[in-house]
C-alpha positions in Angstrom: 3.2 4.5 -14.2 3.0 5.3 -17.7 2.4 2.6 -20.7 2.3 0.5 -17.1 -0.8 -2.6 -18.1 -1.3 -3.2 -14.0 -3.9 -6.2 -14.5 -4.2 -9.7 -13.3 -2.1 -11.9 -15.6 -4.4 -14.2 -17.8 -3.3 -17.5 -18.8 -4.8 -19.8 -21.3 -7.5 -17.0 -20.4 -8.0 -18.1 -17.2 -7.3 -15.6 -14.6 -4.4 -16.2 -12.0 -7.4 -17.7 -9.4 -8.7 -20.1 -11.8 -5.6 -21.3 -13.3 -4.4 -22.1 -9.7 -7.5 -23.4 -8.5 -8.1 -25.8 -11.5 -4.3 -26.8 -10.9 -4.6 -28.3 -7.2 -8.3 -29.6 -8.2 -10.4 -27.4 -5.6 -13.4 -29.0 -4.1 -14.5 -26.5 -2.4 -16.1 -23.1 -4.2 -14.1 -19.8 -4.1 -15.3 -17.9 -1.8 -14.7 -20.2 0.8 -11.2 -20.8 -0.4 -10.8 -16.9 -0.1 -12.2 -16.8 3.1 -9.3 -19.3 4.4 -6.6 -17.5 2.5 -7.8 -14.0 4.3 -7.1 -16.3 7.6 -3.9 -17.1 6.4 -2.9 -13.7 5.1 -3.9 -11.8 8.6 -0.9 -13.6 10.3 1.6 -10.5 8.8 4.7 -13.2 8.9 2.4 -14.9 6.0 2.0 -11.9 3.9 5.1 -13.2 1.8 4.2 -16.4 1.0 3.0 -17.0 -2.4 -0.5 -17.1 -3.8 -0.4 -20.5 -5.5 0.6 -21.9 -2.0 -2.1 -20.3 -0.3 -4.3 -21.5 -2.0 -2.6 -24.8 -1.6 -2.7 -24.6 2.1 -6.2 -23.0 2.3 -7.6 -25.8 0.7 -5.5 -28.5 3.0 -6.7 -26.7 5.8 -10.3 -27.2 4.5 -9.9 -30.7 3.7 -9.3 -31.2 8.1 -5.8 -31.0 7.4 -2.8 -29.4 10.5 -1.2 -26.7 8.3 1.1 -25.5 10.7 4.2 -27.0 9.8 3.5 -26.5 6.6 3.3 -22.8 7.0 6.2 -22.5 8.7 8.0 -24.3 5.5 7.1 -21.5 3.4 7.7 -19.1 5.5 11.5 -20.5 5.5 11.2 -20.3 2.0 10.6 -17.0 1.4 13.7 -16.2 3.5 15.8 -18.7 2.0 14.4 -17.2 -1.8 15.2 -13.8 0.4 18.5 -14.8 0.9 19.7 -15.4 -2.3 18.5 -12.8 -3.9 20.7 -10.5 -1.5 23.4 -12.7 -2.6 23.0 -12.1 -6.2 22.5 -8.1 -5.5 
C-alpha cells in the first residue's frame, strides 16, 4: 500500500515483544517463550487469539501450569469480540 508504514509498533521504544514480556515479568528468555507460542499457534483454532495472551499462556505453560481451560477462554473470547463486532456492522 502506498504511504502504508507496515512495522512493528514501538512503545516507550520497546518493541511490541518486549513491552509484553516486561509487562507479565518473563522468567524465562525469549526464544523459549517463542518456542511455546509456535506450540500454541499450530492449533489453527488458536490463530486468533491475541499476542499479549500468548505470551501470557506460553509463559503459564512454562511455569508447569494446565493451560487448557485457559485456552479455551480465549478462544470464547475472540468469538464473543467476533460477535459483536457483527452486531455493530
Amino acid at each position: 500500500m502506498a504511504g502504508c508504514e507496515c512495522r512493528e509498533p514501538k512503545e516507550h521504544g520497546l518493541s511490541r515483544v518486549q513491552h509484553t514480556f516486561q509487562a507479565v515479568r518473563v522468567d524465562f528468555d525469549l526464544e523459549t517463550v517463542a518456542k511455546v507460542m509456535t506450540d500454541i499457534y499450530r492449533d489453527p483454532a488458536n490463530v486468533f487469539i491475541m499476542f499479549p495472551q500468548v505470551v501470557r499462556l506460553a509463559v503459564d505453560k512454562l511455569k508447569g501450569k494446565d493451560i487448557g481451560q485457559d485456552i479455551i477462554d480465549n478462544r470464547k473470547h475472540v468469538i464473543e469480540i467476533h460477535e459483536l463486532l457483527k452486531k455493530k456492522n
